[in-house]
Backbone as ProteinMPNN parsed JSONL, in Angstrom:
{"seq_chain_A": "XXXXXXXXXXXXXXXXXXXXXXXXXXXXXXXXXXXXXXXXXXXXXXXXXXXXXXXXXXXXXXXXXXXXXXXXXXXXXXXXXXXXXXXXXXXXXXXXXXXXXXXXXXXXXXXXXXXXXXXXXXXXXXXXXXXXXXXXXXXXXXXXXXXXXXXXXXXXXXXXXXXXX", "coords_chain_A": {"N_chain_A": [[27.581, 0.023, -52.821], [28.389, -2.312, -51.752], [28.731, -5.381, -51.325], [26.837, -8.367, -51.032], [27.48, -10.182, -47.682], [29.431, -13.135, -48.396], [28.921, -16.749, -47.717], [29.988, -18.182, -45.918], [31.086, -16.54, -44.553], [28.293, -15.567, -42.923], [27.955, -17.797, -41.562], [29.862, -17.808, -39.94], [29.425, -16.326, -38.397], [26.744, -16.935, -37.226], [27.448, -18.595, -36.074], [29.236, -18.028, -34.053], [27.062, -16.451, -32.341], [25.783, -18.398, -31.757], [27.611, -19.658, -30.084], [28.092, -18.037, -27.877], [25.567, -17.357, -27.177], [25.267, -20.406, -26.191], [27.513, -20.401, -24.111], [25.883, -18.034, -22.348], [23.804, -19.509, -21.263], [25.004, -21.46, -19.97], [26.011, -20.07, -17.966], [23.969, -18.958, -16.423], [22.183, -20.495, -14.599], [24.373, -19.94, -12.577], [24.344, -17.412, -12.087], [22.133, -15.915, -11.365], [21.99, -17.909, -9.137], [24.028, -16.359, -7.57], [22.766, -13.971, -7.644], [20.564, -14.768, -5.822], [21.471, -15.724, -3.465], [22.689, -13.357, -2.478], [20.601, -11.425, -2.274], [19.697, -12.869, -0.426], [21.048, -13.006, 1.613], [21.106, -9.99, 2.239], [18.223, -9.254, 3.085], [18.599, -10.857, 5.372], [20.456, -9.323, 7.177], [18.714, -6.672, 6.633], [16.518, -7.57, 8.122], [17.417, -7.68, 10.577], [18.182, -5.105, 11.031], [15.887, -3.696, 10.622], [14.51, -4.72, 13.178], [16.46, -3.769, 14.683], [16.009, -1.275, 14.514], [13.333, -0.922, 15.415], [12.979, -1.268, 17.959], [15.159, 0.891, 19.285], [13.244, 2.745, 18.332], [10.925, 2.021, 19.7], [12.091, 3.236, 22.623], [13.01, 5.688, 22.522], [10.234, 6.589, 21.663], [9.272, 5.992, 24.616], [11.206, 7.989, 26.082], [10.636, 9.907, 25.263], [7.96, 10.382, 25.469], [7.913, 10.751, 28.737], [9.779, 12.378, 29.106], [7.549, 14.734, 27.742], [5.471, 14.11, 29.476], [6.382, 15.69, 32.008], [7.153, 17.928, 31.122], [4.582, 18.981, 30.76], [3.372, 18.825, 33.299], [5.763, 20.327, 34.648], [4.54, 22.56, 33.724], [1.667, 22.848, 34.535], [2.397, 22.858, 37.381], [3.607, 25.197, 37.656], [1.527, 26.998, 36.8], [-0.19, 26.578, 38.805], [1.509, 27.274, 41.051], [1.715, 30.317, 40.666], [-1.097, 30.767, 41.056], [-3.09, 29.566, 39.599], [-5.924, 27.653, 39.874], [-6.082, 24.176, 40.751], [-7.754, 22.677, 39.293], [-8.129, 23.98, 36.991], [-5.777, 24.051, 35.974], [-5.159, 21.681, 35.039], [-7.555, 21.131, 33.147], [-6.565, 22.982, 31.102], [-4.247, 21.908, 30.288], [-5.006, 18.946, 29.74], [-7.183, 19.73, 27.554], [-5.31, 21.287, 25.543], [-3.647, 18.958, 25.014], [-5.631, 16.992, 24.094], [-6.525, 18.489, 21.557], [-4.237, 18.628, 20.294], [-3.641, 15.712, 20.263], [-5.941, 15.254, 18.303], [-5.937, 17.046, 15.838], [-3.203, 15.566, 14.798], [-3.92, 13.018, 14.647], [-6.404, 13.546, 12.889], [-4.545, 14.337, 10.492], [-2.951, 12.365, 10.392], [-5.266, 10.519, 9.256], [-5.521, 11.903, 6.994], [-3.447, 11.097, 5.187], [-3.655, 8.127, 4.834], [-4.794, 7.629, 2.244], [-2.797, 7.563, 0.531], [-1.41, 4.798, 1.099], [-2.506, 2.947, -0.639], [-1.06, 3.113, -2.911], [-1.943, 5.261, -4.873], [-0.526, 6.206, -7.597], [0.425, 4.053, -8.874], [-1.329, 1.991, -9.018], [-2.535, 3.379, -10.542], [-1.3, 3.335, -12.935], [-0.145, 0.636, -13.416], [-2.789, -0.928, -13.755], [-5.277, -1.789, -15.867], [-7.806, -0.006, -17.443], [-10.619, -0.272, -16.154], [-14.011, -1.586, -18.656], [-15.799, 0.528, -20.583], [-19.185, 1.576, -19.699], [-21.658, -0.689, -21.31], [-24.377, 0.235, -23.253], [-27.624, 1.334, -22.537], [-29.902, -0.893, -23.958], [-32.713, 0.292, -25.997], [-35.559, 1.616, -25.09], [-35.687, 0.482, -22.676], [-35.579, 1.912, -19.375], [-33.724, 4.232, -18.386], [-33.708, 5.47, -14.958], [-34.805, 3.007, -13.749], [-33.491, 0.575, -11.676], [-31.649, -2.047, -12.499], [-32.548, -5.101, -11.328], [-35.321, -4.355, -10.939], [-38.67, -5.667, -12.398], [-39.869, -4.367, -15.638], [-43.164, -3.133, -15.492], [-46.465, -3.755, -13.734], [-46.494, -3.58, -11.153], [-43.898, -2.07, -8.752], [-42.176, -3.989, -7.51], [-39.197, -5.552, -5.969], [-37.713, -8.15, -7.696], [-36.591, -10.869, -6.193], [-34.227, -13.81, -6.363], [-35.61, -17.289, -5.883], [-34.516, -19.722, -3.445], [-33.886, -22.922, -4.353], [-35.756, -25.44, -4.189], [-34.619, -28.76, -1.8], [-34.501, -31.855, -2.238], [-36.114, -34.41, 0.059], [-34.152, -36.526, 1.969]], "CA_chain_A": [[28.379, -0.834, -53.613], [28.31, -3.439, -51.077], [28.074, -6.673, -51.657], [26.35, -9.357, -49.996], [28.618, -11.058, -47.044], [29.758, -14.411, -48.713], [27.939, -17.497, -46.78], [31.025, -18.895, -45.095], [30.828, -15.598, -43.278], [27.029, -15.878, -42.202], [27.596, -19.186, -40.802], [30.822, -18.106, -38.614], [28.821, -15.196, -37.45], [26.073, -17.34, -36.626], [28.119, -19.903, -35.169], [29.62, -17.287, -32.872], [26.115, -16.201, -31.788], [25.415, -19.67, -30.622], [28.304, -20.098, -28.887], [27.588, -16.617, -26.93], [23.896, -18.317, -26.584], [25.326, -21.727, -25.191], [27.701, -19.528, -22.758], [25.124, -16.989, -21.329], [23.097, -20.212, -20.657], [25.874, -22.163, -19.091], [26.495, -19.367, -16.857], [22.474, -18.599, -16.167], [22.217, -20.739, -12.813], [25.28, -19.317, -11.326], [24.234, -15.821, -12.347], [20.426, -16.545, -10.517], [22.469, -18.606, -8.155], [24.839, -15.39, -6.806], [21.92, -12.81, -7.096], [19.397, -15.53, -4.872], [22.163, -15.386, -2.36], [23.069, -11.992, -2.266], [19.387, -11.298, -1.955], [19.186, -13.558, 1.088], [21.993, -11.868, 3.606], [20.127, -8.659, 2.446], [17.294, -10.006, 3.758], [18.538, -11.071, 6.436], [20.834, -7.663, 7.338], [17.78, -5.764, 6.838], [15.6, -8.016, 9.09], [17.93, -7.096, 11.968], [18.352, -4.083, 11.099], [14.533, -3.393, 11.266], [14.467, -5.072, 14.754], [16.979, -2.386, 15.992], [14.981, 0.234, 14.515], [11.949, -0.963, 16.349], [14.209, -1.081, 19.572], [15.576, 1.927, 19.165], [12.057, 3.564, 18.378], [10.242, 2.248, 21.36], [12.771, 3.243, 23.501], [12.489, 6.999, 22.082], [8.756, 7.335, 22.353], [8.84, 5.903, 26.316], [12.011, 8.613, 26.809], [9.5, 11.025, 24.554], [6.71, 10.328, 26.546], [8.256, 10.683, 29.709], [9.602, 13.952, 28.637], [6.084, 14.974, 27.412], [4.478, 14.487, 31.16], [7.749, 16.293, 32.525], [7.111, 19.349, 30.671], [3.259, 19.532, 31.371], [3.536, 18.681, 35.146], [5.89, 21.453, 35.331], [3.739, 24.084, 33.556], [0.988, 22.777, 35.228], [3.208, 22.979, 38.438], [4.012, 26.629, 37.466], [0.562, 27.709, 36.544], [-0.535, 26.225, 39.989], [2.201, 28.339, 41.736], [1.302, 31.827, 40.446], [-2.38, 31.613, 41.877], [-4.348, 29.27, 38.674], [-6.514, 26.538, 40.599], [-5.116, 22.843, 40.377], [-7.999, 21.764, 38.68], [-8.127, 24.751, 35.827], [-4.796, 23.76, 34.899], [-5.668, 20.079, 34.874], [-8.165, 21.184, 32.37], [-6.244, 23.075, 30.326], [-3.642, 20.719, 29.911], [-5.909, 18.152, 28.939], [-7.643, 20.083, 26.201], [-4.399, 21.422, 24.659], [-3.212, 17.718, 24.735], [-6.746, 15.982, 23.523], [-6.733, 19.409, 20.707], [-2.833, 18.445, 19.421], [-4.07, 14.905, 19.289], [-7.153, 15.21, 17.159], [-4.639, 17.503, 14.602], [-2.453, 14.755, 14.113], [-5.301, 11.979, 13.93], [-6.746, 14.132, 11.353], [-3.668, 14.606, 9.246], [-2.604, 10.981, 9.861], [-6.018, 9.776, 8.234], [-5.777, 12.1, 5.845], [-2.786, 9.935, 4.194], [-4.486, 6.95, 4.189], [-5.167, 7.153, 0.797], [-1.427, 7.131, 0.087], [-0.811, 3.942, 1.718], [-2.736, 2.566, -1.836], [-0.257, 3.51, -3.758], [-2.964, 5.291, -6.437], [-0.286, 6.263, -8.959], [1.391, 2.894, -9.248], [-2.447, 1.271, -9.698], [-3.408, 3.339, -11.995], [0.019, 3.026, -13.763], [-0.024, -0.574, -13.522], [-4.089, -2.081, -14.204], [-6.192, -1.647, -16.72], [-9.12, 0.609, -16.81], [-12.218, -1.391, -16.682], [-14.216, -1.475, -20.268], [-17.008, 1.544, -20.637], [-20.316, 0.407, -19.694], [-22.535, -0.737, -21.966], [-25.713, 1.59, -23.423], [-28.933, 0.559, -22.173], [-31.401, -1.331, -25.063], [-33.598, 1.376, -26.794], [-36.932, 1.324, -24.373], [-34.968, 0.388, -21.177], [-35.886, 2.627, -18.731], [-32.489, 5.057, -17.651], [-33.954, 5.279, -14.064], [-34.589, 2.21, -13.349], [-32.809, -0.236, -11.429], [-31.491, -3.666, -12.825], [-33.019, -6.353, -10.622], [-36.828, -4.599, -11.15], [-38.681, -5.922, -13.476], [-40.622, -3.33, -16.203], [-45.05, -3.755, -15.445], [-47.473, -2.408, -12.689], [-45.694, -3.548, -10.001], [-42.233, -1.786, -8.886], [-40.787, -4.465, -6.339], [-37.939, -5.955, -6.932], [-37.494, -9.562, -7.927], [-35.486, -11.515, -5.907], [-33.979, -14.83, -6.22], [-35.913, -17.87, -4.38], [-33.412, -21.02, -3.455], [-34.212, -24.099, -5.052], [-35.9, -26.345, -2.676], [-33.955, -29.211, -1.969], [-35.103, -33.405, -2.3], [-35.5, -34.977, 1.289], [-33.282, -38.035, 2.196]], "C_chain_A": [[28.928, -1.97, -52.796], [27.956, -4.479, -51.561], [27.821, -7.462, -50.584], [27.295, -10.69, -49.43], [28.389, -13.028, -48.305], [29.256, -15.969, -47.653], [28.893, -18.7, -45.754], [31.193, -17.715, -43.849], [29.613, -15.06, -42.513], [27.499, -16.967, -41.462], [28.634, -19.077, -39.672], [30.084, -17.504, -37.652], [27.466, -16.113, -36.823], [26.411, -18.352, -35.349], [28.489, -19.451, -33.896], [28.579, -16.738, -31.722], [25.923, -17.135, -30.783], [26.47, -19.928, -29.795], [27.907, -19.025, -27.576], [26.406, -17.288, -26.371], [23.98, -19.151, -25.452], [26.052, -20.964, -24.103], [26.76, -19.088, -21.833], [23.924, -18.415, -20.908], [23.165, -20.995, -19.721], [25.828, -21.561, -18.037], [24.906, -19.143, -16.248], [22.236, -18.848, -14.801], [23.291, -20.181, -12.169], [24.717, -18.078, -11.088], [23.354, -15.751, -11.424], [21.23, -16.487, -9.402], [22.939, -17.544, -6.701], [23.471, -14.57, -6.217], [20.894, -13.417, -6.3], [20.347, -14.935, -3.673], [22.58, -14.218, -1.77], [21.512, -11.234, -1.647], [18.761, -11.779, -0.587], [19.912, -13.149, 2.166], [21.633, -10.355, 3.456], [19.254, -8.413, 3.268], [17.429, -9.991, 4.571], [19.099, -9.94, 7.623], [19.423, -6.794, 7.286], [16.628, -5.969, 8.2], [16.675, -7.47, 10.671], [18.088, -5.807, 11.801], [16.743, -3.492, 11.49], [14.356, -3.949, 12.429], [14.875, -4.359, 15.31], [16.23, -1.286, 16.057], [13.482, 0.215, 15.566], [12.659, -0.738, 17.815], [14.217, 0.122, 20.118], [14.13, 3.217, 18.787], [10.973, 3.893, 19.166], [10.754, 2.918, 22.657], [12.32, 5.089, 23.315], [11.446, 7.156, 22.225], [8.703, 6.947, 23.703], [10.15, 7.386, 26.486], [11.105, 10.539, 26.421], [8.588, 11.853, 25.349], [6.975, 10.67, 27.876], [8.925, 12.254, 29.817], [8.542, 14.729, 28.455], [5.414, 15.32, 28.559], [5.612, 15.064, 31.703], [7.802, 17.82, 32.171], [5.699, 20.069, 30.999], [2.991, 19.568, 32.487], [4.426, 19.785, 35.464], [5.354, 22.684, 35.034], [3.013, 24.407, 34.481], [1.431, 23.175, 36.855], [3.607, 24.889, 38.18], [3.023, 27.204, 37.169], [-0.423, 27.578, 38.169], [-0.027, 26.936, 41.239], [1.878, 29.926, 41.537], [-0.293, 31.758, 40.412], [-3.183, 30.76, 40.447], [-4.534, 28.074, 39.735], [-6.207, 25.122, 39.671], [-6.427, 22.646, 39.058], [-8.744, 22.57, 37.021], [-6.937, 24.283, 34.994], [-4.558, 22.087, 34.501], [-6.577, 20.396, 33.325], [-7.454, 22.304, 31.312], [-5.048, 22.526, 29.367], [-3.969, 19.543, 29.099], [-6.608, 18.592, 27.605], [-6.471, 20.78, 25.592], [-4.174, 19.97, 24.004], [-4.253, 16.936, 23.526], [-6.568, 17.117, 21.756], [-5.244, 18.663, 19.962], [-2.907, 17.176, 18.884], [-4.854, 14.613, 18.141], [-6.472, 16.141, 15.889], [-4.072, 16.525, 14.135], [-3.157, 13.521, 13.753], [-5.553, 12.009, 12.571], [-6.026, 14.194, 10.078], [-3.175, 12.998, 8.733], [-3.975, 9.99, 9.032], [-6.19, 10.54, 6.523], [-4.698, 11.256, 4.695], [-2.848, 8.792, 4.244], [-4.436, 6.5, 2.77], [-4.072, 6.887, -0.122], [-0.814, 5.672, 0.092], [-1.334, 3.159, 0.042], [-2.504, 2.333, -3.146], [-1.032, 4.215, -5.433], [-1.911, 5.553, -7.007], [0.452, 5.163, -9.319], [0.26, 1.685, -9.758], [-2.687, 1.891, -10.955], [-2.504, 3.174, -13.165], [-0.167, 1.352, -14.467], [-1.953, -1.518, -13.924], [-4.43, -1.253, -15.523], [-7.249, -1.104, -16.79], [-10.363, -0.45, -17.393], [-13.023, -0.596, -18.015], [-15.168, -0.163, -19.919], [-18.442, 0.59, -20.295], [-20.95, 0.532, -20.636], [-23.665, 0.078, -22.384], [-26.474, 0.533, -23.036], [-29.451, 0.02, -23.744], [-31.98, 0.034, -24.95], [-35.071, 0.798, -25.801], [-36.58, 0.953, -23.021], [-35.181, 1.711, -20.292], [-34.239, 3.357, -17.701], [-32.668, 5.348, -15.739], [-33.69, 3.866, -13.353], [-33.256, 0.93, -12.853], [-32.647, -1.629, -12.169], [-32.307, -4.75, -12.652], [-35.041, -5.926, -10.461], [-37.295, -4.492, -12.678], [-39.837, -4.764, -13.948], [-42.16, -3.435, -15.647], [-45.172, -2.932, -14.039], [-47.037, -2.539, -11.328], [-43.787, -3.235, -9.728], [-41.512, -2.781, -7.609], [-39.832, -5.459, -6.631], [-37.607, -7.461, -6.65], [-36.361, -10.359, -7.384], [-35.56, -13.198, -6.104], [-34.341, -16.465, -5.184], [-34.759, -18.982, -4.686], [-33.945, -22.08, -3.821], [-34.304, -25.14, -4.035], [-34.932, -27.971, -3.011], [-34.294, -31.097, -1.769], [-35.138, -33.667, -0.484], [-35.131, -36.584, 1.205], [-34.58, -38.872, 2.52]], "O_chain_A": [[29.936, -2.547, -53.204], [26.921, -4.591, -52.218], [28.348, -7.386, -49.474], [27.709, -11.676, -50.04], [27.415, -13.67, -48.697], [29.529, -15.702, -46.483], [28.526, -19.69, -45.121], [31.364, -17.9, -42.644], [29.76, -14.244, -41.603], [27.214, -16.754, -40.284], [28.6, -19.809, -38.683], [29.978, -17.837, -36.471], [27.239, -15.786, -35.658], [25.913, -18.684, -34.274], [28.271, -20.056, -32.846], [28.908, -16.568, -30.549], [25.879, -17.013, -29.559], [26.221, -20.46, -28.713], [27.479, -19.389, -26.481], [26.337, -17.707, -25.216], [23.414, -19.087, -24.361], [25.382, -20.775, -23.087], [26.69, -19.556, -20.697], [23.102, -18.061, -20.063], [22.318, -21.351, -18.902], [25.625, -22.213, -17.013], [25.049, -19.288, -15.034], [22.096, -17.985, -13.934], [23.067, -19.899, -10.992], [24.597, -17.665, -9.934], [23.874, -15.448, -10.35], [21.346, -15.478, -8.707], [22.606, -17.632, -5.519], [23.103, -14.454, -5.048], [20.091, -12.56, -5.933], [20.074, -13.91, -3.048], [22.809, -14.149, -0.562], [21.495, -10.567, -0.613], [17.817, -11.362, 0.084], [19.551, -12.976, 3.331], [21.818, -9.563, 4.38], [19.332, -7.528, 4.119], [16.688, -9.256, 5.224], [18.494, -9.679, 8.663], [19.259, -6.165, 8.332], [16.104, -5.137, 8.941], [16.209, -6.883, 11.647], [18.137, -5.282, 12.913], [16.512, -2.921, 12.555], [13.59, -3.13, 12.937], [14.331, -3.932, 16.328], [15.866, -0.569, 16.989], [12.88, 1.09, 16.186], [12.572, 0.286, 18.494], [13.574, 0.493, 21.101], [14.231, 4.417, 19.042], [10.337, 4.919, 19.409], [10.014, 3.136, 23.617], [11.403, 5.602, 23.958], [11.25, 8.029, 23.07], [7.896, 7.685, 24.267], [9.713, 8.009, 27.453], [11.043, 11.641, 26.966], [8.418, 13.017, 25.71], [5.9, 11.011, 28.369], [8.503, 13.119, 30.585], [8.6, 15.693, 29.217], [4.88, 16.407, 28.78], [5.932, 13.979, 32.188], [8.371, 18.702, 32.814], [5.55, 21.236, 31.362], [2.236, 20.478, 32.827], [4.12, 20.388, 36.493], [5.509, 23.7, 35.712], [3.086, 25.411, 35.188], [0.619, 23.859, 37.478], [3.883, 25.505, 39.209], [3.312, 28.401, 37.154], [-1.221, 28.448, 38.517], [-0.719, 27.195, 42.223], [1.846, 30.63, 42.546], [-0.854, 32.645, 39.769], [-4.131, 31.467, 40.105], [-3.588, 27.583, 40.352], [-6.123, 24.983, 38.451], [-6.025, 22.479, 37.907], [-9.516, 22.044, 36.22], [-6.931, 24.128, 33.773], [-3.767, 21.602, 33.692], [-6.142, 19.787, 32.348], [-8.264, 22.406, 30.391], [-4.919, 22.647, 28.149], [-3.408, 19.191, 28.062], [-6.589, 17.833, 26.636], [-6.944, 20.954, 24.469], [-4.409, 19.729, 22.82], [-3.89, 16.456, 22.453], [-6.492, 16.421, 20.745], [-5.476, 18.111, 18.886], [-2.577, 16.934, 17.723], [-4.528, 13.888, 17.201], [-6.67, 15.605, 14.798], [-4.283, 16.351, 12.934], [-3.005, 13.014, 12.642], [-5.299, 11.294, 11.602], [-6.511, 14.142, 8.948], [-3.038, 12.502, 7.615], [-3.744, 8.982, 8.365], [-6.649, 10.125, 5.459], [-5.074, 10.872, 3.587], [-1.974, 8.201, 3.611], [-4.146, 5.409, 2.28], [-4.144, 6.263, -1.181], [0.078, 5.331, -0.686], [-0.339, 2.748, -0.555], [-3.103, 1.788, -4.073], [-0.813, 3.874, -6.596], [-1.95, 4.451, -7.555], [1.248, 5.377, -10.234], [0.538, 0.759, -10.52], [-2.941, 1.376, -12.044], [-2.95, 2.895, -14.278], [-0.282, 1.027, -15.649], [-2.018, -2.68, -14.325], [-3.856, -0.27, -15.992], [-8.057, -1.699, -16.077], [-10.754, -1.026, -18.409], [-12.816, 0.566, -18.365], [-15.184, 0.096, -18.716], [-18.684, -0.594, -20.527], [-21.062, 1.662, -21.111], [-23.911, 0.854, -21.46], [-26.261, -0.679, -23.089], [-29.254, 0.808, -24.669], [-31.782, 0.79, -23.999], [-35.488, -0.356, -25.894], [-37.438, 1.225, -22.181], [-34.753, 2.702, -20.884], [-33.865, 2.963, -16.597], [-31.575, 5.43, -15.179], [-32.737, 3.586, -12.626], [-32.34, 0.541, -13.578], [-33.676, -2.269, -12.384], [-32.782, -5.353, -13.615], [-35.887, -6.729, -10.069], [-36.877, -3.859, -13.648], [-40.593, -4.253, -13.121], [-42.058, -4.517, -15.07], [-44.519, -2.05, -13.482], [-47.214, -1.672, -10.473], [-42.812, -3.813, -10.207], [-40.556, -2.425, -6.92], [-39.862, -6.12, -7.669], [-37.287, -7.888, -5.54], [-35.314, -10.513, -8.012], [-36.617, -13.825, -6.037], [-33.714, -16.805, -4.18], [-34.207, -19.151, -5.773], [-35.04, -22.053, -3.259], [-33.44, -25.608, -3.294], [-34.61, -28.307, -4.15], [-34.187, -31.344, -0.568], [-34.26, -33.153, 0.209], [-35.661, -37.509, 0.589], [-34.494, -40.074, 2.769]]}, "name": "protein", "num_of_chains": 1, "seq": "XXXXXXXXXXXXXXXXXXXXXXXXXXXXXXXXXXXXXXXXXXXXXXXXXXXXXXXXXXXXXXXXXXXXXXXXXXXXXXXXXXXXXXXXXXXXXXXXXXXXXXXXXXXXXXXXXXXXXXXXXXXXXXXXXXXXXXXXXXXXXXXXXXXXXXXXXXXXXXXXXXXXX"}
């Protein structure tokens, strides 16, 4: 049992829209304006901040590393003392070491395929169309580029000779 607003009260309500409109448009470049800037000492905070981290990461694998030969020089040094020959524990040192690398090689190529981000492609493209059916008499074997008859080699493209100057 409503009745239909009266048309002096469409037109305020519209009127009010547009003003809201012309506002949020007025304000538009500042709005941009703040979040550009805010975006840029992010930026720039993060860029140093990733510099320390690199810093701070090289520094750790040389104190790593240096630890690393520190612990095998004294096994080795302790397997050398109780009667194993220098150059057994030379060699087993080395193949533990070369064995722990080829583990982590292995595991680090196995996420490779992560770095691709597959569920954010396949999220984000389009799957290419279905292929086409062959023509009726087209040969399902055959390749594309040979042509049907008594010879099977395959037709290539010659270059179009060219005028001389």
């Amino acid at each position: 049992m409503s009745a239909a607003p009266p048309e002096a009260a469409r037109s305020g309500e519209g009127e009010s829209v547009l003003q809201m409109l012309r506002a949020l448009i007025k304000d538009l470049p500042g709005l941009v304006s703040d979040r550009v800037h805010l975006l840029s000492l992010e930026l720039k905070r993060a860029g140093l901040a990733l510099g320390q981290m690199i810093a701070l990461g090289v520094a750790a694998a040389v104190l790593g590393f240096t630890a690393w030969l520190a612990l095998w020089i004294g096994l080795a040094a302790a397997a050398i003392h109780f009667g194993m020959p220098w150059g057994w524990a030379w060699v087993i040192v080395l193949v533990l070491n070369l064995g722990v690398a080829f583990v982590l090689v292995q595991r680090a190529l196995a996420l490779v395929k992560f770095l691709k981000l597959p569920a954010t492609m396949r999220r984000l493209t389009v799957p290419p169309p279905p292929p086409a059916p062959a023509p009726p008499g087209a040969s399902a074997s055959a390749p594309a580029f040979v042509q049907p008859g008594p010879t099977s080699t395959p037709m290539t493209p010659q270059p179009e000779p060219r005028p001389m100057p």
